[in-house]
DRENLO-495074 format. One record per residue (C-alpha): chain; x, y, z; residue number from 1. Coordinates in nm, 4 decimals, decimal comma. Layout:
# residues N
ch A; px X; py Y; pz Z; i NUM $
...
//
This chain:
# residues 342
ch A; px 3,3006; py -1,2887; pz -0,8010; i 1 $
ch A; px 3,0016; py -1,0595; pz -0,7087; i 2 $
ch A; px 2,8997; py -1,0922; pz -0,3690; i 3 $
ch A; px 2,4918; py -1,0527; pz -0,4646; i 4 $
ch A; px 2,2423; py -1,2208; pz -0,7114; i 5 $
ch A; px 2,0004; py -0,9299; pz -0,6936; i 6 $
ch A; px 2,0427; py -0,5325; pz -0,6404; i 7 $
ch A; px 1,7425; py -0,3739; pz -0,5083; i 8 $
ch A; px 1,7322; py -0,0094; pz -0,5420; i 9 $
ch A; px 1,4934; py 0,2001; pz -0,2813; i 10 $
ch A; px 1,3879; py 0,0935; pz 0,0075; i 11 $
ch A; px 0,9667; py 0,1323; pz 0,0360; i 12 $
ch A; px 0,7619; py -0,0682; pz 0,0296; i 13 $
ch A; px 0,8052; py -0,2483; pz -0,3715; i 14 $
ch A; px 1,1639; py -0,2989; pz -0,2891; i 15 $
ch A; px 1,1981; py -0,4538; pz 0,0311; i 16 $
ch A; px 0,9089; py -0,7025; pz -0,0637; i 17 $
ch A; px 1,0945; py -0,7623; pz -0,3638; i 18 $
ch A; px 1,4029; py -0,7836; pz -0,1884; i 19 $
ch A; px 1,2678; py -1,0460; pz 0,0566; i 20 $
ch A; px 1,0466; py -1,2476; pz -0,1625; i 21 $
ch A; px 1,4206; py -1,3388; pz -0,3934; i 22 $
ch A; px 1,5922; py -1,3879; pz -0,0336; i 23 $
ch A; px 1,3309; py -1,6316; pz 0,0546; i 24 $
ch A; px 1,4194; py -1,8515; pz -0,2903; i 25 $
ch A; px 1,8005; py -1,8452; pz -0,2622; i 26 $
ch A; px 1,8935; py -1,5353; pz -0,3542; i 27 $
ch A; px 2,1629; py -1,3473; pz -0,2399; i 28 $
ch A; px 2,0050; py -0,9623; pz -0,1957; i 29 $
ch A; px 2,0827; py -0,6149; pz -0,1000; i 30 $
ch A; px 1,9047; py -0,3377; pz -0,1099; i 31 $
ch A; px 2,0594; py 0,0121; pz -0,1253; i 32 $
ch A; px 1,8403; py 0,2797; pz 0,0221; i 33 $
ch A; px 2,0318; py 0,6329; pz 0,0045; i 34 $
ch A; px 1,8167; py 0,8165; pz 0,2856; i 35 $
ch A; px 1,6494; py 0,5706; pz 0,5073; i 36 $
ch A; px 1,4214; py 0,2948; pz 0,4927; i 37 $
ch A; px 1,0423; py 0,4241; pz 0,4001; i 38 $
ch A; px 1,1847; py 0,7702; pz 0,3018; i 39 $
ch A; px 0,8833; py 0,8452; pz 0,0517; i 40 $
ch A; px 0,5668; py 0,7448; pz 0,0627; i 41 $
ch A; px 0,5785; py 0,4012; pz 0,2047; i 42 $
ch A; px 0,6904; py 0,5864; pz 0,5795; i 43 $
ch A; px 0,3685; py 0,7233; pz 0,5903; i 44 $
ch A; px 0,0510; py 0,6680; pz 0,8631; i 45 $
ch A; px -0,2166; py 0,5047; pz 0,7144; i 46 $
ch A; px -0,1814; py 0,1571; pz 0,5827; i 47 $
ch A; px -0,4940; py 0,0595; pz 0,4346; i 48 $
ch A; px -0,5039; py -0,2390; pz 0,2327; i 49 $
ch A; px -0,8238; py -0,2104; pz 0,0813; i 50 $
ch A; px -0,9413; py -0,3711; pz -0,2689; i 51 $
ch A; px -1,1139; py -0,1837; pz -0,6015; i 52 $
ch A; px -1,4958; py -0,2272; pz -0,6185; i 53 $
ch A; px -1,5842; py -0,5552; pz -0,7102; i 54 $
ch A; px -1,7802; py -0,5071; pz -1,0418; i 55 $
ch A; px -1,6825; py -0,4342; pz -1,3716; i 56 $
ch A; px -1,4327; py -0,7077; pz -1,2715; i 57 $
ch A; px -1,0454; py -0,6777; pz -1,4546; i 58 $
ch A; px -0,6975; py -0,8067; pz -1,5010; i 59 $
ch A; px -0,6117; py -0,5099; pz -1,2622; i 60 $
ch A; px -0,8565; py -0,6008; pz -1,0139; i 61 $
ch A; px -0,8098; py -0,9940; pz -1,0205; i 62 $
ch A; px -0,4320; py -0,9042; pz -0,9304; i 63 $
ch A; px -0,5096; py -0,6889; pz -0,6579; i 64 $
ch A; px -0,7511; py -0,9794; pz -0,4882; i 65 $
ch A; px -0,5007; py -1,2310; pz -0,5336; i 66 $
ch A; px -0,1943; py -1,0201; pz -0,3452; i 67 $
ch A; px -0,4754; py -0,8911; pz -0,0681; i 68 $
ch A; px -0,5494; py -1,2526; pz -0,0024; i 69 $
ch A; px -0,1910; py -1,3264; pz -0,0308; i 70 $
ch A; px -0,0991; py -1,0778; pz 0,2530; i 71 $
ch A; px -0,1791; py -1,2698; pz 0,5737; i 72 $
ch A; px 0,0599; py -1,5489; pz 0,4927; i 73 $
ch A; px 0,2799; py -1,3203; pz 0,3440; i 74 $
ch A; px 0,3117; py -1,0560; pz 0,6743; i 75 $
ch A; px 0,3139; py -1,4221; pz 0,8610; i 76 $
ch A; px 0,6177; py -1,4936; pz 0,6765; i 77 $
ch A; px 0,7931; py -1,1723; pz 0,7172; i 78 $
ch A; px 0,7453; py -1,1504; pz 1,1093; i 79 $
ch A; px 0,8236; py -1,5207; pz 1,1690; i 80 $
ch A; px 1,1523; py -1,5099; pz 0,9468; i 81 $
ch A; px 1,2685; py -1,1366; pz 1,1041; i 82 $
ch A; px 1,0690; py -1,0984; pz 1,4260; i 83 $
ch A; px 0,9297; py -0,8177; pz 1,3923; i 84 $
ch A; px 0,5563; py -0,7899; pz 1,2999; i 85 $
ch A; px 0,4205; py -0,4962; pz 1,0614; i 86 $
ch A; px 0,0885; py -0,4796; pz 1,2341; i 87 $
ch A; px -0,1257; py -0,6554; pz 0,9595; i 88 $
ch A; px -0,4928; py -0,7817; pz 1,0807; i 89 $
ch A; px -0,7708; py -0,8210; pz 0,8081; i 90 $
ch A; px -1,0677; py -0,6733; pz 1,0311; i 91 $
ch A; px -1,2802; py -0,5601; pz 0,7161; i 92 $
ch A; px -1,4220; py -0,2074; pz 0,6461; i 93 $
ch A; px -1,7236; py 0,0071; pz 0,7160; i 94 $
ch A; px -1,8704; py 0,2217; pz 0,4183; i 95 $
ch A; px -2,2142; py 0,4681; pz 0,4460; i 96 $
ch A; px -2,4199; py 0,4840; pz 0,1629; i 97 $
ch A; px -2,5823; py 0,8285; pz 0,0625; i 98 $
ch A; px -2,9145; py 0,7648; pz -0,0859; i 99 $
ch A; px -3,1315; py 0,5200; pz -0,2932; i 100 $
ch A; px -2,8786; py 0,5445; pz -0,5715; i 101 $
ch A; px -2,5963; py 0,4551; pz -0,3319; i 102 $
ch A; px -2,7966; py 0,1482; pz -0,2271; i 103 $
ch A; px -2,8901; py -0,0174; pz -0,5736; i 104 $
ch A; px -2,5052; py 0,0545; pz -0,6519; i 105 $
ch A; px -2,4188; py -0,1547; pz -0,3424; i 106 $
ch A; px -2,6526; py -0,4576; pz -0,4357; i 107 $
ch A; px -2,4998; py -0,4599; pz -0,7218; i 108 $
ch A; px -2,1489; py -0,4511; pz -0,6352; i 109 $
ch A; px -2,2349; py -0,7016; pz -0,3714; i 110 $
ch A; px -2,3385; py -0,9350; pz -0,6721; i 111 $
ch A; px -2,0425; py -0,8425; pz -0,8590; i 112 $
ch A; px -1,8544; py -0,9546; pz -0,5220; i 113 $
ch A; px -2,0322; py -1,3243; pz -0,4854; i 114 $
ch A; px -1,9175; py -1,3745; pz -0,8405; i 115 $
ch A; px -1,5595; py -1,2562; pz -0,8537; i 116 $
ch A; px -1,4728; py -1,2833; pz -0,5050; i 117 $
ch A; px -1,6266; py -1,6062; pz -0,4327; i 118 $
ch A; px -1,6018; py -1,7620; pz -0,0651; i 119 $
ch A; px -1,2979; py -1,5402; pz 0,0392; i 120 $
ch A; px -1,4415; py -1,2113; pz 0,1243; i 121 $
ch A; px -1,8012; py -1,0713; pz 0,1262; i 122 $
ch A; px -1,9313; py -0,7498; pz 0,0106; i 123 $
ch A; px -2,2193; py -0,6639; pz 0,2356; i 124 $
ch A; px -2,4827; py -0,4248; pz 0,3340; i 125 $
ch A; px -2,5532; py -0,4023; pz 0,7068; i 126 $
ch A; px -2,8444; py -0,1607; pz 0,8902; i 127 $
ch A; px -2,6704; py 0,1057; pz 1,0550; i 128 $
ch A; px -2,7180; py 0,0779; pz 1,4292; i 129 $
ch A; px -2,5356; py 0,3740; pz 1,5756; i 130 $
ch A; px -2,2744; py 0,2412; pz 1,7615; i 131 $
ch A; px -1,9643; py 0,4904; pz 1,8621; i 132 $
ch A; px -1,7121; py 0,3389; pz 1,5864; i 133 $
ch A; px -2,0318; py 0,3443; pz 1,2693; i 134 $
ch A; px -1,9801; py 0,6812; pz 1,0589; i 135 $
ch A; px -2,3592; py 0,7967; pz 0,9888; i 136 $
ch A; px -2,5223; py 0,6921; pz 0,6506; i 137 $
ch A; px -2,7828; py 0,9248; pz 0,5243; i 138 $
ch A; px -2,9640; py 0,6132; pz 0,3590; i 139 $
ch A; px -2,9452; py 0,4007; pz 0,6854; i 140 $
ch A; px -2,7446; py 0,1480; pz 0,5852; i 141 $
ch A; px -2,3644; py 0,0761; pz 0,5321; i 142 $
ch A; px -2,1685; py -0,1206; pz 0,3871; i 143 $
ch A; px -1,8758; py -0,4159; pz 0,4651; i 144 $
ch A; px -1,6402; py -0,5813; pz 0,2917; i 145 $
ch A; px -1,4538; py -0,8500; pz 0,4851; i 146 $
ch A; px -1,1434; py -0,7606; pz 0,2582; i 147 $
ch A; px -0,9996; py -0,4899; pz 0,3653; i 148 $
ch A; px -0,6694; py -0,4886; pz 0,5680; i 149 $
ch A; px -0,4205; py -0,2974; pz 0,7558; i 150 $
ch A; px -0,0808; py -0,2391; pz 0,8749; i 151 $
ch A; px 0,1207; py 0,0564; pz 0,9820; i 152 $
ch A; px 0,3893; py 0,1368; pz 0,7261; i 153 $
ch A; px 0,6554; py 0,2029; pz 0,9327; i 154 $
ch A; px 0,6302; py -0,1053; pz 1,1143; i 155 $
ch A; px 0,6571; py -0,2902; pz 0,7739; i 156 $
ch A; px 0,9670; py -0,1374; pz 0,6303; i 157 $
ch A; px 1,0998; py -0,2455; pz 0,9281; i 158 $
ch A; px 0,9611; py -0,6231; pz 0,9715; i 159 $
ch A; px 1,0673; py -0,6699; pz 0,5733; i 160 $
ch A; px 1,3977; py -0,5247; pz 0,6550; i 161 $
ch A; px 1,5167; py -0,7529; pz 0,9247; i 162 $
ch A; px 1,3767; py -1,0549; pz 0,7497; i 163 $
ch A; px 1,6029; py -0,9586; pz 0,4737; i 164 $
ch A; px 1,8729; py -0,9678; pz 0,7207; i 165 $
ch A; px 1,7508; py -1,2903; pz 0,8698; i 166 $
ch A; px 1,7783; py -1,4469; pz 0,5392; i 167 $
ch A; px 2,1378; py -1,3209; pz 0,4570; i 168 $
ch A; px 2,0743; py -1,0111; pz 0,2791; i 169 $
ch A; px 2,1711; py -0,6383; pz 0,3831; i 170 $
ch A; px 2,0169; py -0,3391; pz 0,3504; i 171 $
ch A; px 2,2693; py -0,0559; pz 0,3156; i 172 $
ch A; px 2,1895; py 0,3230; pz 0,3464; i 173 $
ch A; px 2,4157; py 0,5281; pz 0,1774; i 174 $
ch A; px 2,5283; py 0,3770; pz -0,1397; i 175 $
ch A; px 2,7060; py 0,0406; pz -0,2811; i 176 $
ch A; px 2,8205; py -0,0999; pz -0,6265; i 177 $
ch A; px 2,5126; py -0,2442; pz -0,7826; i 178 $
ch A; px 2,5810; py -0,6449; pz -0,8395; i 179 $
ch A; px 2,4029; py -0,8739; pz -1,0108; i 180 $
ch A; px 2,0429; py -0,8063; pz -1,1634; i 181 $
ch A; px 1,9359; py -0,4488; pz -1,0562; i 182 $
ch A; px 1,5880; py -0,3759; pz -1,0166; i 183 $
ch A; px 1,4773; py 0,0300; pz -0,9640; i 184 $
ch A; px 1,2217; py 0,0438; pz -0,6863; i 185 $
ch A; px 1,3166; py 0,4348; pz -0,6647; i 186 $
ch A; px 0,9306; py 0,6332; pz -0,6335; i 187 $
ch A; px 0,9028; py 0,9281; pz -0,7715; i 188 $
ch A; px 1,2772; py 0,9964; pz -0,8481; i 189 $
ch A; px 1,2812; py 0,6534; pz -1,0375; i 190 $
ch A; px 0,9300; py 0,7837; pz -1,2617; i 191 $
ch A; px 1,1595; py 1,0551; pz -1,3462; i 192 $
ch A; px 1,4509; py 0,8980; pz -1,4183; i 193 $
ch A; px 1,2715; py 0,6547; pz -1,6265; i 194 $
ch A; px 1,0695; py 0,9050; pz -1,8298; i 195 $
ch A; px 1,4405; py 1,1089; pz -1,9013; i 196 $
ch A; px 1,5708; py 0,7388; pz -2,0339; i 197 $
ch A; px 1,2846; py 0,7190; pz -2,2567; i 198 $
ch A; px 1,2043; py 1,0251; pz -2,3615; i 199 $
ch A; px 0,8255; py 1,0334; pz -2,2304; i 200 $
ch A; px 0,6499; py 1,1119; pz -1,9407; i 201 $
ch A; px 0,6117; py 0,7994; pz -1,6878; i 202 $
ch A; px 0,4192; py 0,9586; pz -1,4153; i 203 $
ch A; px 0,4090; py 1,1774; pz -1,1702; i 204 $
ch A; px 0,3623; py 1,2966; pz -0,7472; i 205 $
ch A; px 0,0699; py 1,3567; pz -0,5489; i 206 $
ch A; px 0,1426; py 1,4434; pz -0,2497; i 207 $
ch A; px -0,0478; py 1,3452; pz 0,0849; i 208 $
ch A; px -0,1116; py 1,4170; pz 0,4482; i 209 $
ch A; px -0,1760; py 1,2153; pz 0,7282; i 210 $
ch A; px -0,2363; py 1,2238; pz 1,0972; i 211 $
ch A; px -0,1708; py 0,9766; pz 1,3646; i 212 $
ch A; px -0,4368; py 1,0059; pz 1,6670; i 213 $
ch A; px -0,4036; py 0,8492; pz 2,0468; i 214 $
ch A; px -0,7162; py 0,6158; pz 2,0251; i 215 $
ch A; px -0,7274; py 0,2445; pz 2,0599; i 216 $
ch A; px -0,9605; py 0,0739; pz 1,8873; i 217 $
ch A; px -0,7317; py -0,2485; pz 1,7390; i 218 $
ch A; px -1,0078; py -0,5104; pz 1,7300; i 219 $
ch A; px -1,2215; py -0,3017; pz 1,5037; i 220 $
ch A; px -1,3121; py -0,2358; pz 1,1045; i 221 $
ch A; px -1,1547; py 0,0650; pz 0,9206; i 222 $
ch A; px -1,3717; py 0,3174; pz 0,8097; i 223 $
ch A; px -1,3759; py 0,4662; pz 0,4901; i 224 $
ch A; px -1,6365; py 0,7611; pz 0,4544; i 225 $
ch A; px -1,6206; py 1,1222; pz 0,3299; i 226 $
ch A; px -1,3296; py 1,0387; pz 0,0808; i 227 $
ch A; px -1,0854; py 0,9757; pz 0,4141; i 228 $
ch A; px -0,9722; py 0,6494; pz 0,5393; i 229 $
ch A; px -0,9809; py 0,6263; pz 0,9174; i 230 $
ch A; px -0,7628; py 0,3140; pz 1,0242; i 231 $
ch A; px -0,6964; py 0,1445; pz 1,3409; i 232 $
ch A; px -0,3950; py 0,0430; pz 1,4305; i 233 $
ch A; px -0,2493; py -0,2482; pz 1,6231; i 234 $
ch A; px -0,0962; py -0,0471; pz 1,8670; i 235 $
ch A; px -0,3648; py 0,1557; pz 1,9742; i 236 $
ch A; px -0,3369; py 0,4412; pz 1,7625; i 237 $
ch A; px -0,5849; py 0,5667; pz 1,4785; i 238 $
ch A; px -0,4441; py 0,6524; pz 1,1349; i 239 $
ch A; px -0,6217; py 0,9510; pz 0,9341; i 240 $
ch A; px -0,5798; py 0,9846; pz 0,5693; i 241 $
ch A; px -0,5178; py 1,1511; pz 0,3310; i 242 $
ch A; px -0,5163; py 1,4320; pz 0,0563; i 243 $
ch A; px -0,4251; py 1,4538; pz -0,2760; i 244 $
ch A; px -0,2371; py 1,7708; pz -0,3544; i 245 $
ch A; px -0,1272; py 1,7924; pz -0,6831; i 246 $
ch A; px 0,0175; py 2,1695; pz -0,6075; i 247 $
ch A; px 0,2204; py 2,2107; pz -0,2675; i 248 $
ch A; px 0,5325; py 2,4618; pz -0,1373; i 249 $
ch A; px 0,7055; py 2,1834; pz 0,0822; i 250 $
ch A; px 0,6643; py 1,8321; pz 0,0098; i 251 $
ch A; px 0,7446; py 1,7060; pz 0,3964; i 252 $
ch A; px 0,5420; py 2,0214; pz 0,5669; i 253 $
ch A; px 0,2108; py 1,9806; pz 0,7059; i 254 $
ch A; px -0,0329; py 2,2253; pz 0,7060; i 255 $
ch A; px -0,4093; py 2,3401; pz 0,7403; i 256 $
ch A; px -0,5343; py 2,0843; pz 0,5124; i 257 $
ch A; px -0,4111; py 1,8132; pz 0,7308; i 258 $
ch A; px -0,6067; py 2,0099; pz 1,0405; i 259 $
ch A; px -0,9375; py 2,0338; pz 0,7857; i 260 $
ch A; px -0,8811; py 1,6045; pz 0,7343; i 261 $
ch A; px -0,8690; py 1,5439; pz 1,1398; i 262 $
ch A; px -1,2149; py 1,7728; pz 1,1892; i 263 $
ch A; px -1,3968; py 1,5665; pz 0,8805; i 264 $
ch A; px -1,2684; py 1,2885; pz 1,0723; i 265 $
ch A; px -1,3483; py 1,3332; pz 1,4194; i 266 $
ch A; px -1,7322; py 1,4549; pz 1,2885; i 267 $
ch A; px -1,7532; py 1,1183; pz 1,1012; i 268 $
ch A; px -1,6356; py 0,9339; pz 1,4250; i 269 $
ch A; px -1,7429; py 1,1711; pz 1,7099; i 270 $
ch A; px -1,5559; py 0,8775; pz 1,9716; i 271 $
ch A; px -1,2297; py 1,0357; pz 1,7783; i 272 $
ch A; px -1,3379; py 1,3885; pz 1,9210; i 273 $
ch A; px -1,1029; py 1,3940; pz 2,2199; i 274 $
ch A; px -0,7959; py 1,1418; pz 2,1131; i 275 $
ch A; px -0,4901; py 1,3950; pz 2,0730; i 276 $
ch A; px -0,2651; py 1,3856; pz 1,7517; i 277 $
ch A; px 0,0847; py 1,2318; pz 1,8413; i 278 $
ch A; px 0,1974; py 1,1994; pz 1,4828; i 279 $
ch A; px 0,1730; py 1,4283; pz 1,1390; i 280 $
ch A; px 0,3258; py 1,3325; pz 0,8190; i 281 $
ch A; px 0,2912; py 1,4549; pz 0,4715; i 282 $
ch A; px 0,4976; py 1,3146; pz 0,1681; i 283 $
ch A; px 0,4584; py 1,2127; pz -0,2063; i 284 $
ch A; px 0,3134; py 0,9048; pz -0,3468; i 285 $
ch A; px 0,4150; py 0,8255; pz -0,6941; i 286 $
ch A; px 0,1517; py 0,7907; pz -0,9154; i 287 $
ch A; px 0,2588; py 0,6581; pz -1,3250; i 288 $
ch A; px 0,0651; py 0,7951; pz -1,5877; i 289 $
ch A; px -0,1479; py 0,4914; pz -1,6646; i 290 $
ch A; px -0,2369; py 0,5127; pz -1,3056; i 291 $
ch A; px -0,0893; py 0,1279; pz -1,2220; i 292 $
ch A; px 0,2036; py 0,0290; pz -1,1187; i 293 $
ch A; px 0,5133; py -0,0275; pz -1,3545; i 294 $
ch A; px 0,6689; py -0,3674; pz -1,4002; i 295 $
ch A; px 0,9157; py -0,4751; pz -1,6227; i 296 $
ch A; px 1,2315; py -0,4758; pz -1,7915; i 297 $
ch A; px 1,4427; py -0,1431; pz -1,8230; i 298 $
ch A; px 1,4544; py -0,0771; pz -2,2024; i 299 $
ch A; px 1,8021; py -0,1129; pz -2,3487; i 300 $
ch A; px 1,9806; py -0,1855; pz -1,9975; i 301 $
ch A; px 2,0082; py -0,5560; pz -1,9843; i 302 $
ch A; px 1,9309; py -0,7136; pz -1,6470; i 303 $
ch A; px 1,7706; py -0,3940; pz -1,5050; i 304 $
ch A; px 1,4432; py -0,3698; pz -1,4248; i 305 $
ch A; px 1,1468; py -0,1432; pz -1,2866; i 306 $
ch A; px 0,8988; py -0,1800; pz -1,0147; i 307 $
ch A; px 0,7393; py 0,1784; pz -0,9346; i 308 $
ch A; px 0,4296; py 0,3743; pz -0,9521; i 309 $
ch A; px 0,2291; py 0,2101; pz -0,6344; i 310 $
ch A; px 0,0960; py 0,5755; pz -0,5167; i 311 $
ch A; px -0,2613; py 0,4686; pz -0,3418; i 312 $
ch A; px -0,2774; py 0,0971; pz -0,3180; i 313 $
ch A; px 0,1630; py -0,0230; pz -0,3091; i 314 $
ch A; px 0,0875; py -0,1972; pz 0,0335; i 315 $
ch A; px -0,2411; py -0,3937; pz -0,0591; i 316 $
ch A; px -0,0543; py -0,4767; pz -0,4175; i 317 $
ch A; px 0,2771; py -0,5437; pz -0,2657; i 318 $
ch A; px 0,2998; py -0,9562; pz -0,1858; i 319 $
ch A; px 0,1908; py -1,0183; pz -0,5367; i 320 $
ch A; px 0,3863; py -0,7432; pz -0,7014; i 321 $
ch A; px 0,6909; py -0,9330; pz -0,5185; i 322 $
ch A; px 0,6452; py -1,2722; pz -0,6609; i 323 $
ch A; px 0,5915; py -1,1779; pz -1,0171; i 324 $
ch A; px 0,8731; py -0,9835; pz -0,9923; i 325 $
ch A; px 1,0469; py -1,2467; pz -0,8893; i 326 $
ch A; px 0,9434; py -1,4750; pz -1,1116; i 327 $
ch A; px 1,1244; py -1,2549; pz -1,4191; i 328 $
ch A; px 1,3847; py -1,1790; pz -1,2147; i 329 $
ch A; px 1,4876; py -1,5249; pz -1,1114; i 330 $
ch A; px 1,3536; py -1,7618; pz -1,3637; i 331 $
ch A; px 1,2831; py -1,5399; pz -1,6590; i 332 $
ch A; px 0,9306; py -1,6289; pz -1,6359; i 333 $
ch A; px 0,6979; py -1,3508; pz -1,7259; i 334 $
ch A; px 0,3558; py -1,3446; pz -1,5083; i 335 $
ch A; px 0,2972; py -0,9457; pz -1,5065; i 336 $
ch A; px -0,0346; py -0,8043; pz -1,6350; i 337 $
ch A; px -0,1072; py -0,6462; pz -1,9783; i 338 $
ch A; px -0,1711; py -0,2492; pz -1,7636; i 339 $
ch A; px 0,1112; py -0,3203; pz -1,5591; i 340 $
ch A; px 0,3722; py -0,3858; pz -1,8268; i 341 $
ch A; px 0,6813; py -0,1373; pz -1,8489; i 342 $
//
């Protein structure tokens, strides 16, 4: 008699919210992780939980706006049920804006946001006033969006894992037989995998860098500006990232890009000058070819399934990703988007 209802394979961020939203309706759940919890991508610094544009609205983007304003109940959940909390706090973001261009763009976005994101979140523009955490807009003006999120990554593996446990699940590093329905929440190994097992390319790695400064400023907005997300922290530190390397030597190895991302940073947010770096990282997100993440049914293995490909935006996506997966998991019910379907 198998022991578990559900196998979860990999243990980032897709899987352990997967793993814990099937504990939370009755399942029994484990998730095998063979290095260690957050081993990819979803170990990283950053955590910013921040939604597409709001015009030219889609299925993608209507998804995305559901599981962002899913997340505070969701990270609720998770820290009530294991104890541990993962750091989340929707305190919006700041954006500059270049130049007259940049500005009509806004409006119109900001339209595009009263329409699609109704009374939940607002889309802004704001006179810049030169206060220590504003990055400097060329046009004067900046904009905020009372969506965006955070929560540091490592914190979250964490929280999701002990709620797992809390709920009478297990999450075993090494290996274990598979039992029950399986579902592959394996990153970039897993896009391979799946692209060998189907004979076409699934996606890819792009592989980031990050940088963890000694500056508290908790109560405050991220800042996105110069391509480079600047994100407070909970716990008093400052998250920096990140680049996009499609070439590298060492995946895990730091370099002088990462030195090049803290300078852009600190001269966006000159109060960052003097905080000291306590933490670098550098790993590699997996991106799928149709640049969304991959949901479904494994082709020709019965009762496996896929849930990979979250490169840029797996945390923001994650609570919702976790219920629909659940959902065909569980009860066979299909929910998943057209440009998400496996």
């Amino acid at each position: 008699m198998a022991r578990y209802d559900v196998t979860v394979r990999g243990a980032g961020i897709f899987g352990l919210s997967i793993a814990y939203q099937a504990a939370q309706r009755g399942a029994k759940v484990q998730v095998i992780e063979t290095t260690a919890i957050g081993a990819g991508s979803s170990g990283g610094l950053v955590g910013a939980l921040t939604p597409h544009v709001p015009d030219s609205w889609n299925a993608k983007k209507a998804f995305q706006l559901d599981s962002l304003l899913m997340a505070q109940a969701f990270w609720d959940g998770v820290a009530q049920t294991g104890g541990l909390d993962a750091g989340y706090a929707r305190k919006g973001r700041w954006q500059p804006i270049e130049d007259g261009a940049g500005l009509e763009l806004a409006r119109a976005r900001a339209a595009g946001a009263a329409q699609n994101w109704g009374d939940h979140a607002e889309w802004a523009l704001h006179p810049a006033t030169g206060a220590a955490w504003e990055p400097a807009s060329p046009s004067g003006y900046l904009v905020y969006d009372s969506l965006s999120a955070r929560l540091h990554p490592r914190r979250a593996g964490a929280a999701l894992a002990a709620a797992i446990a809390a709920l009478g699940g297990r999450v075993v590093l090494g290996d274990a037989a598979d039992e029950g329905y399986v579902i592959w929440a394996t990153g970039l190994a897993g896009l391979a995998d799946l692209g060998r097992d189907l004979g076409r390319p699934m996606g890819g790695g792009v592989k980031g860098q990050a940088a963890l400064l000694d500056y508290d400023a908790r109560e405050l907005p991220q800042i996105y500006a110069d391509n480079l997300h600047i994100v407070p922290h909970s716990d008093g530190t400052v998250a920096i990232g990140s680049t996009s390397e499609n070439q590298w030597d060492d995946a895990g190895a730091t370099d002088d890009r990462l030195d090049a991302l803290i300078s852009r940073a600190r001269a966006i947010v000159p109060a960052l000058a003097a905080a000291q770096v306590i933490d670098r990282w550098a790993g590699v997100r997996p991106r799928a070819i149709t640049r969304a993440p991959i949901l479904g049914a494994w082709p020709g293995r019965a009762g496996h399934f896929v849930a990979n490909g979250g490169f840029k935006i797996g945390f923001g996506m994650a609570p919702k990703i976790a219920q629909v997966m659940a959902d065909l998991v569980l009860d066979g019910r299909d929910t998943i988007p057209p440009d998400f379907r496996l």
